[in-house]
N, C-alpha and C positions, 0 to 999 in steps of 0.2 A: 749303782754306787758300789767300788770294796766295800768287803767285808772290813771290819775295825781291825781287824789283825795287819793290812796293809796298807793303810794308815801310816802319815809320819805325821807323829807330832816335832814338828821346827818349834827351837823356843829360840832361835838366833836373835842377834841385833837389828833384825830387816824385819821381824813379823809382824810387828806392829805398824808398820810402813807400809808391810805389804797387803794387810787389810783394809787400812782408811784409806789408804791411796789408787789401791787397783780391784778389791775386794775379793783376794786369793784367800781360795781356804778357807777356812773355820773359824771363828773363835770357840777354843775350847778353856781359856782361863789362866790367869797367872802370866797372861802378854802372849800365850803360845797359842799357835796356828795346827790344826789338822788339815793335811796335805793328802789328796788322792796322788797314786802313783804317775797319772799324766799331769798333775799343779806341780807336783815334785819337778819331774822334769821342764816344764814352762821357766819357773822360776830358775832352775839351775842356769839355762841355755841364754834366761832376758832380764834376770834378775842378781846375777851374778851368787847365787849363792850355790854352796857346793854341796853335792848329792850326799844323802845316810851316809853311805859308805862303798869303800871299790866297787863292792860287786853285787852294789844293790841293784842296778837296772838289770843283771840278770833274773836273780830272784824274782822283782816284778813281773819279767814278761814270763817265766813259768807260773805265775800266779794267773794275769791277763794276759791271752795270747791279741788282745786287740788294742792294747796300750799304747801302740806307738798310732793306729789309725785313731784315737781320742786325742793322742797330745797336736797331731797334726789339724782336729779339728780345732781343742782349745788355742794352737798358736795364732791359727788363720781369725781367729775371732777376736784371740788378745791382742796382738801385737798392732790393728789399727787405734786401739783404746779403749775399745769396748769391755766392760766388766761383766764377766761369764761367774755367774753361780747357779753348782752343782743342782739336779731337782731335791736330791735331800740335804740340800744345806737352805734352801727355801724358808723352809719354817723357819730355822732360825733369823731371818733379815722381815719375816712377817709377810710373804708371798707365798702363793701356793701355785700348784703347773696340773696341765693335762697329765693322766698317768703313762700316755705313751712320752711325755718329752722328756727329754735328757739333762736341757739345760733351760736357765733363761737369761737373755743378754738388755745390760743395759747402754748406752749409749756413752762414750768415752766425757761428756759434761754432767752425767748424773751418775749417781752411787744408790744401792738399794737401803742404805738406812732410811733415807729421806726420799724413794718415791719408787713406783710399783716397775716393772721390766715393759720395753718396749717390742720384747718378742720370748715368743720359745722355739725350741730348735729341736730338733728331728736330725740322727747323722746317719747317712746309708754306705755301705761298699758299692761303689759300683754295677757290683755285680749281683747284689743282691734283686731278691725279686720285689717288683714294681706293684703295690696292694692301693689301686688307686679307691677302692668303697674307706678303707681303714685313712689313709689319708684325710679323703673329703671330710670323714666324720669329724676328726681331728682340727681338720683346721675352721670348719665352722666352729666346733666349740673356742679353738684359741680367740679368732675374732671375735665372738660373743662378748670376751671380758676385753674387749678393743687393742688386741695385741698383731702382733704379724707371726704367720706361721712359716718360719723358718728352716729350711733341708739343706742339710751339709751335705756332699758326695765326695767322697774320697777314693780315688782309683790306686790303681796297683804300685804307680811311683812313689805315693801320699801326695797328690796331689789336689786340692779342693777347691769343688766352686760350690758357690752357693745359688738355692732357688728361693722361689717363694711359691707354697700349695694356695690356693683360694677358692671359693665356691665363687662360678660365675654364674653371670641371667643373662645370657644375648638373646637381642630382642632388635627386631627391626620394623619396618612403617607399616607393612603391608597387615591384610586381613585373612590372614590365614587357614581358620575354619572356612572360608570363600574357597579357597585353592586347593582342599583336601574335596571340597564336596564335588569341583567341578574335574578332578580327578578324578574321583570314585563312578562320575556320571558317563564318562568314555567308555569307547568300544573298544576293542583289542589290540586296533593299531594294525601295524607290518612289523613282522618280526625284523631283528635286526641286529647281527652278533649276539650280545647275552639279553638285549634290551629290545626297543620297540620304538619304530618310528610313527608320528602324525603331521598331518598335513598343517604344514605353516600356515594358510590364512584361515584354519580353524580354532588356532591353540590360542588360548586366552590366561593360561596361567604362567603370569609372569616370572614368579620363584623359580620355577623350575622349566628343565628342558631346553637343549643347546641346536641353535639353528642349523641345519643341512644343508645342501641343495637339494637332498631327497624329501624332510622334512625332519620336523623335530624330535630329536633322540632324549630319548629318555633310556637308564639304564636298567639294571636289573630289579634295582628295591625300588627303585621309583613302578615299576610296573605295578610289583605285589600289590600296590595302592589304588593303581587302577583297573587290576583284574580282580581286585577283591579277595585276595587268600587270607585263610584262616586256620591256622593263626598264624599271623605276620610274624617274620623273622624280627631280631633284635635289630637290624639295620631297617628295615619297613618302620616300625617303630619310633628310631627314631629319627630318622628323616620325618616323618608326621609329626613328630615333637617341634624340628626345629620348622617346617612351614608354618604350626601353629605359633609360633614365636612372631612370625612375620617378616621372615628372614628368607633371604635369596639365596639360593642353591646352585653350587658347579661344582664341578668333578676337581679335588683336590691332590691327584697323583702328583703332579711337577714339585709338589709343596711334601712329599713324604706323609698324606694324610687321603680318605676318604672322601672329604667337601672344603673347598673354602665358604666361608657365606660373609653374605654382605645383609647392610642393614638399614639399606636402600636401593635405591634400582641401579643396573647396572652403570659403569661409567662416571658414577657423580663422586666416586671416593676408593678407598683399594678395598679390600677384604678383609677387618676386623679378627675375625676367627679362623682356626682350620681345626677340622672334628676331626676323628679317628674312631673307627669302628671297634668296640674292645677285642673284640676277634680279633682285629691284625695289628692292635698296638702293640711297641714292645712290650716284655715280661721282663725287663731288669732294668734297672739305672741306669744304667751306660746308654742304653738303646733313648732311654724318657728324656733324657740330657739332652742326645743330638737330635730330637724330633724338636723340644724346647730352641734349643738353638739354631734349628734352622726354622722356627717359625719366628724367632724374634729378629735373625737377620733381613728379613722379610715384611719387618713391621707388623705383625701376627700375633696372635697367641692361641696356644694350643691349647684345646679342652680335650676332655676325655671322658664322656657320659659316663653317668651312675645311675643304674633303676635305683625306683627307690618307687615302693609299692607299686599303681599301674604309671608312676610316672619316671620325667629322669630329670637330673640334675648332673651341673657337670662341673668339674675339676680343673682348672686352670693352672698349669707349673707354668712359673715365667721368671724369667731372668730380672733378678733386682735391679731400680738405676745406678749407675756408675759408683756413686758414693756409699754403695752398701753392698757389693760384691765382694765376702769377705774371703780371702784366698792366702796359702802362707805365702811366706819369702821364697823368692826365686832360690833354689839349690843347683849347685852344678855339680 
């Protein structure tokens, strides 16, 4: 939030319209609105009211050098109808937010006097870097008090799309402490590029392992499982997390990812998930976006494991449906 110095208190003939009607700004008393530097700007551009003064939007952005990527987030959020209030203007409407979120949005049929926000929202650059442990944390707590966790990304043009963070649980039919043990029960195999081949009419573990005509491949972390190393890499790891799940295993390169997995046997439905090893995920927005988008062009959604003591959980970014993809107005 400005500091109070940058602040407009608006006492015009619109402020009191523009709180019961769209819930901009403050009530600070006597009909007047306190105005953040980017609600100044929103209202000027949709509200028709006119800026402090000439050469205030100078001033502000030597104040906020990130003003205009805020007003571009509060436009994409305002302008379909949604009522965005600041996380310190909270308490005043009787709500309270995660301490990482910025904002919380209500739905363009309800207003926060009379009932709690249907999300809070998180806004990133681009370029900024990608903290998927901070996230997960985050957004389990927002869903706790039954909200949607909300991620605005605004790239270099101001352009914004929105995501949604969530904690997932993929989980499929199979019995998978079965498939770890009858792993860990093999011999060494035949070497084979980074990986190890066995004999088709031996292999009995359905999850994992893609048919040859030499026999079946299994890749590099798939080995470590069956040759027993100690201590297993992060990918050994969690590849045995998601067999324990009961989930089916194939190599997910074509998809920009580590494994698609399914969550039943091959053939009877597409691929639900696609993981990514934190090793080779991206390390910024921009990269998280087109991994997102190209798993949801794909009917997919991407997770992104979290240890979390000896175990993992994972992090789901996915593209909101149609009707909540909040982005501004086309500029030319």
């Amino acid at each position: 939030m400005p500091p109070a110095s940058s602040l407009w208190r608006y006492s015009g003939a619109a402020a009191d319209r523009l709180w019961h009607k769209s819930a901009i700004g403050r009530p600070a008393g006597d009909g007047t609105l306190e105005l953040t530097p980017a609600e100044t700007l929103f209202v000027h551009n949709h509200r028709n009211v006119e800026l402090p003064s000439e050469n205030w939007l100078n001033g502000a952005l030597a104040t906020n050098s990130q003003l205009m990527q805020e007003y571009a987030i509060l436009e994409a959020l305002r302008v379909p109808g949604n009522k965005v209030v600041l996380a310190a203007n909270l308490q005043g409407v009787g709500a309270d937010a995660e301490t990482e979120t910025w904002a919380a949005r209500w739905p363009s049929d309800k207003h926060p006097r009379d009932s709690q926000p249907a999300s809070e929202i998180r806004w990133f650059h681009s370029s900024d870097s990608l903290d998927a442990g901070d996230l997960f944390e985050w957004a389990e707590r927002v869903a706790s008090v039954g909200r949607v966790a909300e991620v605005m990304v605004v790239d270099a043009e101001l352009s914004v799309v929105t995501y949604r963070v969530s904690a997932a649980d993929p989980r499929g039919i199979f019995e998978g402490t079965r498939a770890i043990e009858t792993l860990q029960s093999l011999d060494e195999g035949v070497a084979s590029g980074s990986g190890r081949l066995y004999p088709v009419d031996s292999w009995t573990v359905e999850q994992l392992g893609v048919p040859t005509e030499a026999g079946v491949h299994v890749d590099e972390i798939a080995s470590e499982l069956i040759q027993g190393f100690s201590p297993l890499s992060d990918g050994a790891r969690i590849l045995a997390d998601l067999l324990a799940r009961g989930l089916v295993m194939r190599p997910g390169f074509k998809y920009g990812s580590r494994w698609r997995c399914y969550d039943r046997p091959l053939g009877e439905d597409h691929a639900p998930w696609l993981v990514v090893l934190p090793s080779e995920a991206p390390r910024d927005w921009g990269g998280a976006c087109l991994a997102s988008r190209l798993a949801a062009g794909v009917n997919k959604i991407w997770l992104y494991p979290i240890p979390r003591d000896d175990d993992w959980s994972y992090l789901a970014l996915t593209r909101p449906p149609a009707d909540s993809r909040w982005s501004n107005p086309n500029r030319r």
